[in-house]
C-alpha positions as CSV (number, residue, x, y, z in Angstrom):
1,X,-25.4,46.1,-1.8
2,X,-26.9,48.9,-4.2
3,X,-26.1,47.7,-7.5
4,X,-25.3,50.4,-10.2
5,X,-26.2,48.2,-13.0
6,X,-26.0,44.8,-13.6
7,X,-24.4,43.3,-16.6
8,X,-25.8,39.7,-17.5
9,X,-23.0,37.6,-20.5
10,X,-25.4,35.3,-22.3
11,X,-25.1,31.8,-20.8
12,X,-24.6,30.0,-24.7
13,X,-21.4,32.2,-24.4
14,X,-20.0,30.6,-21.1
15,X,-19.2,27.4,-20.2
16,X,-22.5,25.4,-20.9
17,X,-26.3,26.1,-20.5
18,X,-26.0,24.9,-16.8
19,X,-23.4,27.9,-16.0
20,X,-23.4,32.2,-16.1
21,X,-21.3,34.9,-16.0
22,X,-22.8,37.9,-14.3
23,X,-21.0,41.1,-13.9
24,X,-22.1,43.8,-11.6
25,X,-21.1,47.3,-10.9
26,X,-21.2,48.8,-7.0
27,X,-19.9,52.0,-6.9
28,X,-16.4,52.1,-8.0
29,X,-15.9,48.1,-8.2
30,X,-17.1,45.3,-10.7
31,X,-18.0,42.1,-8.9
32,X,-18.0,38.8,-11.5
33,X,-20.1,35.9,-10.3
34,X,-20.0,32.8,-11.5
35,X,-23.6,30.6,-11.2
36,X,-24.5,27.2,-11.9
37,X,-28.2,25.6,-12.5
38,X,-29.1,23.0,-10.6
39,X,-32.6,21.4,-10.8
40,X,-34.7,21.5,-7.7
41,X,-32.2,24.5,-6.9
42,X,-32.2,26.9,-9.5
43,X,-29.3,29.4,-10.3
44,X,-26.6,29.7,-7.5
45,X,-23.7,31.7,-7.1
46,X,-20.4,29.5,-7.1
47,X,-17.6,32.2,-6.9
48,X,-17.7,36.0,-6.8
49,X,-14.8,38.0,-7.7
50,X,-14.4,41.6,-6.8
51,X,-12.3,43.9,-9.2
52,X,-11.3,47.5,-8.3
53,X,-11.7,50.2,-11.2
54,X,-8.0,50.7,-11.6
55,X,-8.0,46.8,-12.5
56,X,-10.5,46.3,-14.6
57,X,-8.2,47.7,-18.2
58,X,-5.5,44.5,-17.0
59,X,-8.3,42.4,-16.6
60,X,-10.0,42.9,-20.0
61,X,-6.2,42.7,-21.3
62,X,-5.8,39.7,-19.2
63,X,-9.0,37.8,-21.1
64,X,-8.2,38.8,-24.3
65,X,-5.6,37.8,-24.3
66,X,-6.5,34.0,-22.9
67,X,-9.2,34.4,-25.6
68,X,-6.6,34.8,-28.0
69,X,-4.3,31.8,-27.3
70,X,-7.6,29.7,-27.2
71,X,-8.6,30.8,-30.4
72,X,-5.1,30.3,-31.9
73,X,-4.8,26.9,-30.3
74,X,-8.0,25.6,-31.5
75,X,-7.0,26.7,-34.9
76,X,-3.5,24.5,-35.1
77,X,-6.0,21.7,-33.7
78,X,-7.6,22.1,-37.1
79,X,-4.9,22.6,-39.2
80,X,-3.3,20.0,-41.1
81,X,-0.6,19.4,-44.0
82,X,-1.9,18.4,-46.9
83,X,0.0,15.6,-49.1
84,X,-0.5,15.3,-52.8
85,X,-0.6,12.1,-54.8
């Protein structure tokens, strides 16, 4: 594969220091892989994902919007009434 341009998401921003997100462009598709660190190993590539271009706007929808329920259900972990005495 000829890679266009490769797009690496910082690993603090994934899962844990063990784990990436990589995101590469060929041609007129993305491909997501998912690697984990193993010692003695190194980086390997657990699952690859292949998006065509006309996907990619429903995808970035898609996360967002999982972002946003995350986010939203963190906060109501958080969130507590307050009684006064």
């Amino acid at each position: 594969m000829n890679f266009d341009q490769d797009i690496i998401v910082n690993p603090a921003a994934a899962v844990g220091e063990d784990k990436k997100v990589e995101v590469t462009v060929d041609g007129d598709k993305a491909l997501i892989r998912m690697s984990t660190y193993a010692d003695g190993i190194g980086w390997f590539v657990q699952k690859t994902i292949t998006v065509d271009a006309e996907m990619l706007d429903g995808l970035v929808d898609q996360l967002a919007a999982a972002r946003g329920k995350i986010k939203r259900e963190g906060d109501d972990i958080l969130s507590a009434d307050i009684l006064e005495f």
